[in-house]
DOVOSE-660892 format. One line per 3 residues: number of its first residue (from 0); for each residue x, y negated, z negated of C-alpha. Coordinates in Angstrom, 3 decimals, decimal comma, always signed. Layout:
BEGIN
NUM	X Y Z ~ ...
This chain:
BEGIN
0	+15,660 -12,143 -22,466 ~ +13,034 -14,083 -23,084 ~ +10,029 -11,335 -23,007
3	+12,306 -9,611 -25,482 ~ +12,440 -12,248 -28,127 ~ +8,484 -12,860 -27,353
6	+8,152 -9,254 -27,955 ~ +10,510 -9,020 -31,003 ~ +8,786 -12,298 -32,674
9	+5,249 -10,520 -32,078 ~ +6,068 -7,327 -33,545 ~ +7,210 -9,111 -36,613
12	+4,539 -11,169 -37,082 ~ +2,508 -10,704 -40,260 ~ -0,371 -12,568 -38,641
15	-1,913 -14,012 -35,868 ~ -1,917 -17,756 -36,490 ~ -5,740 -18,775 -36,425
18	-4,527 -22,283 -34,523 ~ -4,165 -22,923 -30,997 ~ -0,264 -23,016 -29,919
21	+0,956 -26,477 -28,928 ~ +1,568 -26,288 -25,367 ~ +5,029 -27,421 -25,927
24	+5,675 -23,812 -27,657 ~ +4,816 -21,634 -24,507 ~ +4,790 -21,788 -20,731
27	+1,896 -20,097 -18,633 ~ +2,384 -18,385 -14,852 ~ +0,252 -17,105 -12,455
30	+1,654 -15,362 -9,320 ~ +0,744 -16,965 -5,964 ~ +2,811 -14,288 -4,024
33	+4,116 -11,463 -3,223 ~ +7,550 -11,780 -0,588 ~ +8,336 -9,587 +1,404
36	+10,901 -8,883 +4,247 ~ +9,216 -8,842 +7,321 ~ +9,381 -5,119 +8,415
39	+11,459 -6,427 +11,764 ~ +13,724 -8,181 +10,128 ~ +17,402 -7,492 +9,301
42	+18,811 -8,547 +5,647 ~ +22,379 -8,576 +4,280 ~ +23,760 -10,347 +1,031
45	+26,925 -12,266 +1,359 ~ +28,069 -11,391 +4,822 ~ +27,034 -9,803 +7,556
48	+24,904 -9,742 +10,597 ~ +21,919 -10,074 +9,921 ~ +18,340 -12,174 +10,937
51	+18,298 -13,169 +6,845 ~ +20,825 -13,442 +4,195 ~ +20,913 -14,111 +0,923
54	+23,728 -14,734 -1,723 ~ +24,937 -11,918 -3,382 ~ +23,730 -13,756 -6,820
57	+20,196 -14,067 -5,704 ~ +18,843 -12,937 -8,836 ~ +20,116 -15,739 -10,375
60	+17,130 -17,611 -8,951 ~ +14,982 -15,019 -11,183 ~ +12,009 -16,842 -13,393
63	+14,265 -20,273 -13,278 ~ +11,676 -22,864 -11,531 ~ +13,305 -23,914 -8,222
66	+12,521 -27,255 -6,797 ~ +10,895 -27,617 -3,308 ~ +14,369 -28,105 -1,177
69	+16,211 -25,450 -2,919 ~ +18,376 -22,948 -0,249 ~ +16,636 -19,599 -0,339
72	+18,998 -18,085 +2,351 ~ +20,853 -18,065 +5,405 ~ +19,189 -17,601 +8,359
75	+20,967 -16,314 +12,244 ~ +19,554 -18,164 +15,260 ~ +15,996 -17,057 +16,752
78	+12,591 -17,049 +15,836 ~ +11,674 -14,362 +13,537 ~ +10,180 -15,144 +10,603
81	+12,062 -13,093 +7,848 ~ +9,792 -13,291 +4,945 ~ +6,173 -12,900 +4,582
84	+4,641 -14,293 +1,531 ~ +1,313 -12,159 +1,015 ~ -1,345 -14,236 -1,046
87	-4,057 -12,047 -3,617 ~ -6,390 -12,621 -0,799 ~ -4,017 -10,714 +1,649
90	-3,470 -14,247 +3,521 ~ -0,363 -14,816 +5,123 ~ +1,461 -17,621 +3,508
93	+4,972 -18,107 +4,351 ~ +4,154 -21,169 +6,317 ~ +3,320 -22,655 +3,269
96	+6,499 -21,865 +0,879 ~ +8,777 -21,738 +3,346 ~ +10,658 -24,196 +6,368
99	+13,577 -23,561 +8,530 ~ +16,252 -26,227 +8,300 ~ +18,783 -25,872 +10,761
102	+20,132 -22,498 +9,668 ~ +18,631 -23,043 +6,072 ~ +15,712 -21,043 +4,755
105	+14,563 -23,750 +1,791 ~ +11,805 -24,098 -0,202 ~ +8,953 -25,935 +1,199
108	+7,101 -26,097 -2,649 ~ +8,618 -25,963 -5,865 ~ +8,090 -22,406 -7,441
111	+9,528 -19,824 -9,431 ~ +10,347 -16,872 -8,560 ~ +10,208 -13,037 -10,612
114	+11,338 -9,688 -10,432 ~ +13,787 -10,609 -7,738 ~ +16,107 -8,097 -6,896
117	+19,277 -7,273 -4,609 ~ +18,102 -3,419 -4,380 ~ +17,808 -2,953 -0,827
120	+16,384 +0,198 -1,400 ~ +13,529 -1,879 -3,414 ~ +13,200 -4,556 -0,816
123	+12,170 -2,193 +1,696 ~ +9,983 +0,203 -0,330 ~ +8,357 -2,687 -2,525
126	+9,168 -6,250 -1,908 ~ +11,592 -8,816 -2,607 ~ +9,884 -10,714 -5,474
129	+6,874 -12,475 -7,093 ~ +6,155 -15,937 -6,346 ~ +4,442 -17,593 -9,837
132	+3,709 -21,472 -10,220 ~ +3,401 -22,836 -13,529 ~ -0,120 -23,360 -14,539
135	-1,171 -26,710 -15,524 ~ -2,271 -28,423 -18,933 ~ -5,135 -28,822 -17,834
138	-5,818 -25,297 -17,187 ~ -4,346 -23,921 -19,781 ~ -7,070 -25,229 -22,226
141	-9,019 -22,218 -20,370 ~ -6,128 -19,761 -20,792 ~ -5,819 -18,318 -23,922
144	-2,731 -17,092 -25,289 ~ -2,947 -13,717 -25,004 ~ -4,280 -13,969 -21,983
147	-3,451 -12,291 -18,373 ~ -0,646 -14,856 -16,975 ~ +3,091 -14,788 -17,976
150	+4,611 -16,864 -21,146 ~ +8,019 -17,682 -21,635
């Protein structure tokens, strides 16, 4: 929704403004991650057996900044780690976004996730979803605009 109104307000635009934005106007991203389910785990939404499961309105959770704390699923007793959060460097780190409470998966930082989807077909072939943090003010004074991360 938002992309499209970002979209529809640039096409319309007679100009560019020659000003800077006020950092009020605009939000930057950068993704941290890319999560995956580990290729030896099970995953079902709702019900089911499975090592991992999620609510059936995960994508709820899409580009909506979730707290550290927040309930990312439902976990069945073992030790398999369900997700893998793969870093640009190709570093493992799930250890870092995510603890096991009890039979909670939460989050262990506060992010936000993006292109989250329910497709299991996806979730297998691809993944289950971007992690992005929110850049800070302080580095956005070396982002411009236009530039490569995400607005909103």
């Amino acid at each position: 929704m938002h992309a499209a109104e970002l979209l529809e307000a640039a096409l319309n635009l007679d100009h560019f403004p020659a000003h800077p934005l006020p950092s009020r106007d605009f939000d930057l991203y950068h993704t941290v991650g890319v999560v995956k389910v580990a290729r030896d785990a099970t995953f079902a939404f709702d019900a089911g057996e499975a090592d991992l499961r999620f609510a059936r309105t995960l994508e709820q959770m899409n580009f909506r900044d979730l707290p550290a704390g927040t309930v990312f699923a439902e976990l069945a007793t073992g030790n398999v780690r369900p997700l893998d959060v793969w870093g640009e460097d190709d570093r493992q780190l799930a250890d870092d976004y995510f603890e096991r409470r009890g039979a909670q998966l939460r989050l262990k930082r506060a992010v936000t996730p993006s292109m989250l989807t329910v497709d299991e077909r996806a979730i297998r072939q691809d993944c289950l979803c971007y992690f992005m943090e929110r850049l800070e003010r302080l580095e956005r004074s070396s982002v411009s605009a236009a530039g490569g991360a995400a607005t909103r």
